[in-house]
C-alpha positions as a Markdown table, in Angstrom:
| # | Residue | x | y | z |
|---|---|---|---|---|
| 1 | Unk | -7.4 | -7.3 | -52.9 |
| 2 | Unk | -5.9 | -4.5 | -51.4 |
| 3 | Unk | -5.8 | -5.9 | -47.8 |
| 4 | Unk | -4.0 | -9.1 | -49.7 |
| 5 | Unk | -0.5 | -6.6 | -50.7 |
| 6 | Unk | -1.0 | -4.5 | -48.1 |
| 7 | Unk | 2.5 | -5.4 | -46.2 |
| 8 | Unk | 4.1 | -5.3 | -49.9 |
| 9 | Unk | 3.4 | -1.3 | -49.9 |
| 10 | Unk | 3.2 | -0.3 | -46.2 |
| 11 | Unk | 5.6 | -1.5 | -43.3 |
| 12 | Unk | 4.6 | -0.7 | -39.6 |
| 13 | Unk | 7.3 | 1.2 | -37.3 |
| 14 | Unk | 8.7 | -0.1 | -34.5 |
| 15 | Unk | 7.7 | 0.6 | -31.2 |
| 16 | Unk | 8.3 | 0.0 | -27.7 |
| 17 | Unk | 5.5 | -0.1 | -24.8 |
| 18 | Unk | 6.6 | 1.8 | -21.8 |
| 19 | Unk | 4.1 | 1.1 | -18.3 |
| 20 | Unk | 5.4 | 4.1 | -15.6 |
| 21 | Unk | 3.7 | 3.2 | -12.7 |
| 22 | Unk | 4.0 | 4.2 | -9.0 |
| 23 | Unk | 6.0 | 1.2 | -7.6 |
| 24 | Unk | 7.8 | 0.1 | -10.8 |
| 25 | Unk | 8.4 | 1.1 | -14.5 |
| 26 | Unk | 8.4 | -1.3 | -16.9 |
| 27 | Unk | 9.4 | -1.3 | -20.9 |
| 28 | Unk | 9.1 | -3.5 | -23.5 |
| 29 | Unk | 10.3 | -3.8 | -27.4 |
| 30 | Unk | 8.8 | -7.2 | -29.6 |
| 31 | Unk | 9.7 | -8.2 | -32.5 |
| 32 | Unk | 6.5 | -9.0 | -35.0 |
| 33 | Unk | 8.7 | -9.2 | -38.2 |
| 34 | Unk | 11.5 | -11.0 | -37.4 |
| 35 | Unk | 11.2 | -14.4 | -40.1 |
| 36 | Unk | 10.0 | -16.4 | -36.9 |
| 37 | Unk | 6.5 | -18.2 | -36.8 |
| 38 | Unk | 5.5 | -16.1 | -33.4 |
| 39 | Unk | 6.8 | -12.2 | -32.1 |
| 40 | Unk | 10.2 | -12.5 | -30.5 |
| 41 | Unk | 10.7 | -9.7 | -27.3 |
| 42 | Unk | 14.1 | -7.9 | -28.3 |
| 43 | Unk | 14.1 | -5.7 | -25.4 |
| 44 | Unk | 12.5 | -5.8 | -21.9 |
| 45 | Unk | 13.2 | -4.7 | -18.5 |
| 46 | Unk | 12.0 | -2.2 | -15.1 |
| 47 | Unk | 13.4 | -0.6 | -13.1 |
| 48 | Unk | 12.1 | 0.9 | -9.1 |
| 49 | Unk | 10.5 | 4.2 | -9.5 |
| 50 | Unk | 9.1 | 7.0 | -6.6 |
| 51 | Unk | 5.9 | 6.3 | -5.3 |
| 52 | Unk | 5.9 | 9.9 | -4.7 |
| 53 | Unk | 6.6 | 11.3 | -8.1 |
| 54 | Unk | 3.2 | 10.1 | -9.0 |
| 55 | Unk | -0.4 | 10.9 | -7.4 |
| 56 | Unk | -3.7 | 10.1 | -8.4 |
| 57 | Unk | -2.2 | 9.1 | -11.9 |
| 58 | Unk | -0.4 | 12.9 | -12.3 |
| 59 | Unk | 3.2 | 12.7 | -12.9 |
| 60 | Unk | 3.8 | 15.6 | -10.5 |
| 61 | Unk | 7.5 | 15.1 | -10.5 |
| 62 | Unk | 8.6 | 15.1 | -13.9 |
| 63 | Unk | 12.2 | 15.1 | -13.5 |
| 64 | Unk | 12.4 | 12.1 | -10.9 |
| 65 | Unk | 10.2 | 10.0 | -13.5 |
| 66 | Unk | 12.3 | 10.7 | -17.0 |
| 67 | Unk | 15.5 | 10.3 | -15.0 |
| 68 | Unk | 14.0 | 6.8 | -14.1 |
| 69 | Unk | 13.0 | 6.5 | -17.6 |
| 70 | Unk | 16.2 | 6.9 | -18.8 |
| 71 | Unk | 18.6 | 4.6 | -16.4 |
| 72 | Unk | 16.3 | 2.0 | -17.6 |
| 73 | Unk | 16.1 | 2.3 | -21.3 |
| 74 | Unk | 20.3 | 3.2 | -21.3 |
| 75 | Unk | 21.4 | 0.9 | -18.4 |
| 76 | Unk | 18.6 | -1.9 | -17.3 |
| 77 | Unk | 17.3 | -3.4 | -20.2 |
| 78 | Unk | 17.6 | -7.1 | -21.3 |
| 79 | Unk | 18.3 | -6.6 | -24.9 |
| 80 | Unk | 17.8 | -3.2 | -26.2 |
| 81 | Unk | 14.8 | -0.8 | -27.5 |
| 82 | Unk | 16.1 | -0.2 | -31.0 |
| 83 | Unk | 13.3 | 2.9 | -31.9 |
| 84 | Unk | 12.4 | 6.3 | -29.9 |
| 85 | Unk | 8.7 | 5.6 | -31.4 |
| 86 | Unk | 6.7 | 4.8 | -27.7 |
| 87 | Unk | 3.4 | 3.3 | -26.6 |
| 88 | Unk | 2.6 | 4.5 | -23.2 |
| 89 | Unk | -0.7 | 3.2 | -20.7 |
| 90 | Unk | -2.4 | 5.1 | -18.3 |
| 91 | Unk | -3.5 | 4.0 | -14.9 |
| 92 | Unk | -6.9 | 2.3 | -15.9 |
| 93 | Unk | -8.4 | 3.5 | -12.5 |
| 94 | Unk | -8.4 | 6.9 | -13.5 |
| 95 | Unk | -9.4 | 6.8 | -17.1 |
| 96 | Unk | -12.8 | 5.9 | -19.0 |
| 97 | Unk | -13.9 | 3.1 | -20.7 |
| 98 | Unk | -17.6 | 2.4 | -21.9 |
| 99 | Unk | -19.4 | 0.2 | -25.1 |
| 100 | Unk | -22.2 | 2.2 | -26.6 |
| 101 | Unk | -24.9 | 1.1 | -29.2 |
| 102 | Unk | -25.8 | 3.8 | -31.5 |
| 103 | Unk | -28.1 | 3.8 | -34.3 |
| 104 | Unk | -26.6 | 3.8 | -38.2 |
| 105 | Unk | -25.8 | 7.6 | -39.1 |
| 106 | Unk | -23.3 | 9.7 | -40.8 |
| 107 | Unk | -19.8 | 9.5 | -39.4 |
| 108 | Unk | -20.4 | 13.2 | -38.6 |
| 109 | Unk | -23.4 | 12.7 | -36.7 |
| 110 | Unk | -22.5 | 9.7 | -34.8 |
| 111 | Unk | -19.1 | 11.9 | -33.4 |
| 112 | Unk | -21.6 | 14.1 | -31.9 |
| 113 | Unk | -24.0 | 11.1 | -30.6 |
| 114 | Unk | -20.3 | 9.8 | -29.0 |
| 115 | Unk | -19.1 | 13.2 | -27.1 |
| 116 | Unk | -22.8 | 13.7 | -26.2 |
| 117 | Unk | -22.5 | 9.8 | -24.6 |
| 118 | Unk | -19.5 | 10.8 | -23.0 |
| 119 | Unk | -21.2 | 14.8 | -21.2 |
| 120 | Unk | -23.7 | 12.3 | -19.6 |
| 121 | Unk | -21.9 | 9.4 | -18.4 |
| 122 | Unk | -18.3 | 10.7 | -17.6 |
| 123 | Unk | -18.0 | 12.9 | -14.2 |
| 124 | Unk | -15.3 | 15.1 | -15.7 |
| 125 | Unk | -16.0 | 18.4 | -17.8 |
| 126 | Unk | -15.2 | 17.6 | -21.8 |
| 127 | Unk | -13.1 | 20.2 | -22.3 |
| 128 | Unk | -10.7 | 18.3 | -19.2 |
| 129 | Unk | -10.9 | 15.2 | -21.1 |
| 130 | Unk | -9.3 | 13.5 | -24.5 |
| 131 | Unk | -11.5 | 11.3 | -26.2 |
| 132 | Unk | -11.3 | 8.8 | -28.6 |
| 133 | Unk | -13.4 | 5.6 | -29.9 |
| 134 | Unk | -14.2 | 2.7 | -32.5 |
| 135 | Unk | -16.4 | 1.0 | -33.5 |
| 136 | Unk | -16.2 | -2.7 | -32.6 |
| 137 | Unk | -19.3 | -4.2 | -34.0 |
| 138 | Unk | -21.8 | -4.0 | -36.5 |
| 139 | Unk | -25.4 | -5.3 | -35.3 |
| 140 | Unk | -28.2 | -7.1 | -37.6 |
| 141 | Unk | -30.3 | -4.0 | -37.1 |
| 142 | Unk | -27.4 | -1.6 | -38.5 |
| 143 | Unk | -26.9 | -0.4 | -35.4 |
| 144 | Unk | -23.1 | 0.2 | -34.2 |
| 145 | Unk | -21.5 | -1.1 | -30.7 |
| 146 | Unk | -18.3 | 1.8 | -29.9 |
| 147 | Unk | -16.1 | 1.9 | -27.7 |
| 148 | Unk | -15.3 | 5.2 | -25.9 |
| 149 | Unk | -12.4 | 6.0 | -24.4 |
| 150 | Unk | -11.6 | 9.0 | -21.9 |
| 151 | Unk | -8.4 | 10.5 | -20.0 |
| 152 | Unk | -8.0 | 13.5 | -17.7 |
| 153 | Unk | -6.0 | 15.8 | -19.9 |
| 154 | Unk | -4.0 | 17.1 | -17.0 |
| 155 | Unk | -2.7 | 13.3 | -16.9 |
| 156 | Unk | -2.1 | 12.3 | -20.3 |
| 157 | Unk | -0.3 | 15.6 | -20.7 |
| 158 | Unk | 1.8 | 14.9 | -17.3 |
| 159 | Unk | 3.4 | 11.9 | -19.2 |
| 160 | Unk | 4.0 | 14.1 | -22.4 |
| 161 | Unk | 6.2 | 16.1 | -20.6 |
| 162 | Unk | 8.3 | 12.8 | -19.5 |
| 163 | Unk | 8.3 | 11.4 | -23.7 |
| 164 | Unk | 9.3 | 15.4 | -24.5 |
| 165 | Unk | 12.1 | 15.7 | -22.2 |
| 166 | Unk | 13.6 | 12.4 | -23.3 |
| 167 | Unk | 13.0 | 13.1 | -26.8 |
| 168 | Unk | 10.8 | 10.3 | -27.3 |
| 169 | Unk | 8.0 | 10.2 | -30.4 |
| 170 | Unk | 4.6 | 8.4 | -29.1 |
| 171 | Unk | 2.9 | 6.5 | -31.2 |
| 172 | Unk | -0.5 | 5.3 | -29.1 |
| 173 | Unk | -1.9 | 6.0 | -25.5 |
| 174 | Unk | -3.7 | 3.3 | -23.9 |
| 175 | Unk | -5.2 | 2.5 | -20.6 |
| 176 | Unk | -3.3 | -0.4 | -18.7 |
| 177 | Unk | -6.6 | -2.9 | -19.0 |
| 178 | Unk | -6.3 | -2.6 | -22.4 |
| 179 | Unk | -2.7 | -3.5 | -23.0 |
| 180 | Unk | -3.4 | -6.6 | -20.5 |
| 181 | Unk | -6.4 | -7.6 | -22.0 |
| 182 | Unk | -4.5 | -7.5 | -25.4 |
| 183 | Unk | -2.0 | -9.7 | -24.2 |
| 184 | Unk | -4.4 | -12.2 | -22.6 |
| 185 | Unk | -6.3 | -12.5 | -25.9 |
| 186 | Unk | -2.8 | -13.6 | -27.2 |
| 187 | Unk | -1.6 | -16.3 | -25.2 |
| 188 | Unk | -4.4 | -17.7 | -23.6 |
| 189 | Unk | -7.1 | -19.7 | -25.3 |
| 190 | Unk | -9.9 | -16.8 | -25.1 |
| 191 | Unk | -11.6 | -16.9 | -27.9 |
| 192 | Unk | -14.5 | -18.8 | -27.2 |
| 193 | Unk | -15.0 | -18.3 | -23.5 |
| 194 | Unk | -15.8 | -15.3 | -21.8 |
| 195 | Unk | -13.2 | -13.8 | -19.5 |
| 196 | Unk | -12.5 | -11.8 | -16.6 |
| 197 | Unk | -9.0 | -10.9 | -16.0 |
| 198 | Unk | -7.9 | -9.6 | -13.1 |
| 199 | Unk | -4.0 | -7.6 | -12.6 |
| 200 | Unk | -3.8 | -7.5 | -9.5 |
| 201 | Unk | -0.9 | -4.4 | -9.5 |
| 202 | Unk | 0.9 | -2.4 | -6.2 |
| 203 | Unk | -1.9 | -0.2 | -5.3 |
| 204 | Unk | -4.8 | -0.9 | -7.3 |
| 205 | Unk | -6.6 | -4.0 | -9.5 |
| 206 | Unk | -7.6 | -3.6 | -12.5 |
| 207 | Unk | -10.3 | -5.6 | -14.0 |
| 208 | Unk | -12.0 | -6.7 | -17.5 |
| 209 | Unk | -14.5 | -8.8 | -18.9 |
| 210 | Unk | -13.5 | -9.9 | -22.3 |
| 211 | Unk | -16.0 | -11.8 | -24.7 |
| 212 | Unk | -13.2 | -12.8 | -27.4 |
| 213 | Unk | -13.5 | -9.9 | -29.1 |
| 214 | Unk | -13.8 | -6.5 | -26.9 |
| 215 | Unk | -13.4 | -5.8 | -23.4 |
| 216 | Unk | -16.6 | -5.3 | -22.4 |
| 217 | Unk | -16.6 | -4.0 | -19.8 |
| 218 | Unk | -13.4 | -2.7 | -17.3 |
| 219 | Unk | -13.1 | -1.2 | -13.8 |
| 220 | Unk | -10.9 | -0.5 | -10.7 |
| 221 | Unk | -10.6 | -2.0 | -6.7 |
| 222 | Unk | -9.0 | -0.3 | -4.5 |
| 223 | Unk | -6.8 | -3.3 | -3.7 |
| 224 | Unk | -3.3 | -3.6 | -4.4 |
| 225 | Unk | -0.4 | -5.9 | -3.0 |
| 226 | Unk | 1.8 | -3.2 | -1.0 |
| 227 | Unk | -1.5 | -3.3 | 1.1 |
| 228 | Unk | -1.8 | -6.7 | 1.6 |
| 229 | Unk | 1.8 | -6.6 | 2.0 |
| 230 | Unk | 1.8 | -4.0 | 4.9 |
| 231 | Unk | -1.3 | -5.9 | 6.4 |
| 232 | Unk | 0.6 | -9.1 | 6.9 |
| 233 | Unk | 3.3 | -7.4 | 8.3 |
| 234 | Unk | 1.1 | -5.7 | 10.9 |
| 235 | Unk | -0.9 | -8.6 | 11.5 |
| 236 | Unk | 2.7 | -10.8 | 11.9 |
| 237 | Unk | 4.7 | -8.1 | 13.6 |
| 238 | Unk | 7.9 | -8.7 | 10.6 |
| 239 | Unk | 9.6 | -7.0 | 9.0 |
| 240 | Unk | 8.3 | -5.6 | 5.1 |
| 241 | Unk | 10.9 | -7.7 | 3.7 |
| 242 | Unk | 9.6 | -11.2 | 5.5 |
| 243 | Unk | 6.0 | -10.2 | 5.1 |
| 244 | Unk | 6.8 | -9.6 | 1.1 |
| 245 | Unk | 8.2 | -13.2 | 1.4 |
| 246 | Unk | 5.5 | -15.1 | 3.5 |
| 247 | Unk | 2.7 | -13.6 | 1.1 |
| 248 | Unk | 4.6 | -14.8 | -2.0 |
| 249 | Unk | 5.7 | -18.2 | 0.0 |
| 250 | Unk | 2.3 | -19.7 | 1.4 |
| 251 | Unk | -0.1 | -17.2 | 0.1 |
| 252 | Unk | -4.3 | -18.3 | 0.5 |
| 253 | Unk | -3.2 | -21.8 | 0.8 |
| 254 | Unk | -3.6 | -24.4 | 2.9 |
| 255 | Unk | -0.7 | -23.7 | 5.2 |
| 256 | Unk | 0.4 | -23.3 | 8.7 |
| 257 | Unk | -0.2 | -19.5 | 8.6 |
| 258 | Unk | -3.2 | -19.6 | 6.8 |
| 259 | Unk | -5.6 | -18.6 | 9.3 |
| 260 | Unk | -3.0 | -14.8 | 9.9 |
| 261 | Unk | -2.7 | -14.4 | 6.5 |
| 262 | Unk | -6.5 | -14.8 | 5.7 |
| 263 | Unk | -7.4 | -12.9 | 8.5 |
| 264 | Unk | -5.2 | -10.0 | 7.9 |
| 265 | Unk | -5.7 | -9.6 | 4.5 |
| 266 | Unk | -9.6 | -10.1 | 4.2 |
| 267 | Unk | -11.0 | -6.2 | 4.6 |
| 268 | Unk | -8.3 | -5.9 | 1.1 |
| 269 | Unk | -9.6 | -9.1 | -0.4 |
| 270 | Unk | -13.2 | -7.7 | 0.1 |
| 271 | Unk | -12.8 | -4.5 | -2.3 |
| 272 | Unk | -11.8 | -7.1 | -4.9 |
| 273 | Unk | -14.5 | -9.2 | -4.5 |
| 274 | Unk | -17.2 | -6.5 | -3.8 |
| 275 | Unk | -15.9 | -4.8 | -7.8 |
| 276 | Unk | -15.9 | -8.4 | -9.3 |
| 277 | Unk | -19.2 | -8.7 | -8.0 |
| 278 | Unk | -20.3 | -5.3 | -9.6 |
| 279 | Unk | -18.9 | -5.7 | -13.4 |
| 280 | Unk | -20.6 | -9.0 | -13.0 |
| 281 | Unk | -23.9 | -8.1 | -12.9 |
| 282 | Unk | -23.2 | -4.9 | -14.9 |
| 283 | Unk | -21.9 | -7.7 | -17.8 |
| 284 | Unk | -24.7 | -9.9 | -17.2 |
| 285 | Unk | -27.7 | -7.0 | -16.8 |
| 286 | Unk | -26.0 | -5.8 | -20.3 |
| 287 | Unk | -24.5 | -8.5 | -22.0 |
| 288 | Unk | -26.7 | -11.2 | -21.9 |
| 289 | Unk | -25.5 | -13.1 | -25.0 |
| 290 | Unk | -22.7 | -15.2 | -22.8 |
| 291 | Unk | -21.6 | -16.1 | -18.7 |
| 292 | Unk | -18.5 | -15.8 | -17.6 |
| 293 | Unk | -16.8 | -18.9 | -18.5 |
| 294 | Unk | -13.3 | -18.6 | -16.7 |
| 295 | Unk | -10.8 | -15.9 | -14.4 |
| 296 | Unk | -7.3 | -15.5 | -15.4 |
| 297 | Unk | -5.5 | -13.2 | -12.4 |
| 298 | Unk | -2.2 | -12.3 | -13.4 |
| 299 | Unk | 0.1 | -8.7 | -12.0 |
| 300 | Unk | 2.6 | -8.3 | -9.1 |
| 301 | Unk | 0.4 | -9.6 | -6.7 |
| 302 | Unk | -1.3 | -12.8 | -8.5 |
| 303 | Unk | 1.4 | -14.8 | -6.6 |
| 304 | Unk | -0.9 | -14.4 | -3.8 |
């Protein structure tokens, strides 16, 4: 009943989802209330950022990043972000993700069961890390499933200085995966197969297994397209430019530089495959209930 007049006595806040990465920064504002059948995007648009104003996912140059920040928002959007309210995402390969099964128990025991979870299987000190989790299922047995959450403090906080400075409220903090994942489950028909999406971004590729409901399970390769970029250039002897262009043009496909491409880029395409491999057979050892039924690659570099 209550859940039935809930939108008659409480209305959600705007937001808009800002991704600050090291190659690019991206921001988004949609629409869920706007009298159409589907969210409308009101506001989008990125802008180039410093590669060098970011390391091991620490802003460490503050300044260059919120002045990057704010020529995008004021002068390279697509529409406009009407709200200051912000969602940010972290850089998946440096943050924590696991799904536990815990036995039924107060809500203040089962906190305590979830940080202890985290001591053991996280190789960061707690009191370096911010926590959070949910549950996401409730077993026959009573028994809970929860996902856990962690960030590095030092790097969570390193993009609170960039909302501060700009003046901007935040609203959530969530790990790239997650935001892609949640857009997957969206527009693609996921529901009933179990997925592994791949983004393949700049420096890194993020991955998830999603059974419909949760993402399982999530990880990292050390494989990004400005790599694979650079290795076709080597391997070519062009320019960055015309290797950007040849790996975008002709790709892995049948083509008349193929055999280059394939054999420049393979030691790149093999930290891919060798982390798909490993959540795999994590996902199968522990989720035995359903295969993977399809891959959905998508990111910068899924024109490969």
């Amino acid at each position: 009943m209550v859940d039935r007049y809930r939108n008659l006595l409480y209305k959600d806040k705007p937001v808009f989802g800002l991704d600050i990465g090291r190659s690019t920064i991206k921001a988004i504002q949609i629409d869920t209330d706007s009298g159409h059948n589907q969210a409308q995007v009101i506001g989008y648009g990125n802008i180039a950022s410093d590669s060098k104003s970011i390391k091991n996912g620490l802003i460490v140059d503050p300044e260059s990043v919120t002045k990057a920040v704010y020529e995008l928002i004021t002068n390279n959007m697509v529409g406009t972000i009407s709200t200051r309210r912000v969602v940010l995402s972290l850089p998946n390969e440096h943050c924590f993700s696991r799904i536990i099964s815990l036995p039924k128990m107060s809500s203040k025991d089962m906190e305590t069961a979830i940080i202890s979870e985290a001591g053991g299987s996280i190789p960061i000190p707690l009191d370096q890390l911010y926590i959070d989790y949910k549950t996401t299922k409730i077993l026959k047995d009573g028994s809970v499933e929860i996902l856990l959450v962690a960030a590095p403090k030092d790097i969570v906080d390193s993009y609170l200085v960039v909302t501060d400075a700009l003046g901007l409220e935040v609203a959530a903090i969530e790990t790239n995966i997650t935001a892609v994942t949640r857009i997957v489950a969206h527009s693609e028909s996921v529901e009933d197969v179990v997925t592994l999406i791949i983004d393949l971004g700049s420096t890194a590729a993020d991955l998830s297994i999603f059974d419909g409901k949760t993402a399982r399970i999530t990880g990292s390769a050390d494989c990004g397209s400005d790599r694979i970029t650079d290795l076709i250039m080597d391997k070519l002897e062009v320019s960055n430019r015309q290797a950007y262009t040849i790996k975008n043009r002709f790709g892995l496909e049948v083509s008349k530089k193929q055999k280059e491409i394939t054999e420049a880029i393979n030691s790149e395409l093999l930290k891919l495959i060798n982390e798909v491999k490993k959540v795999q057979r994590y996902y199968s050892e522990h989720s035995p209930e359903g295969e993977i039924g399809q891959i959905i690659i998508l990111g910068g570099g899924a024109t490969l």
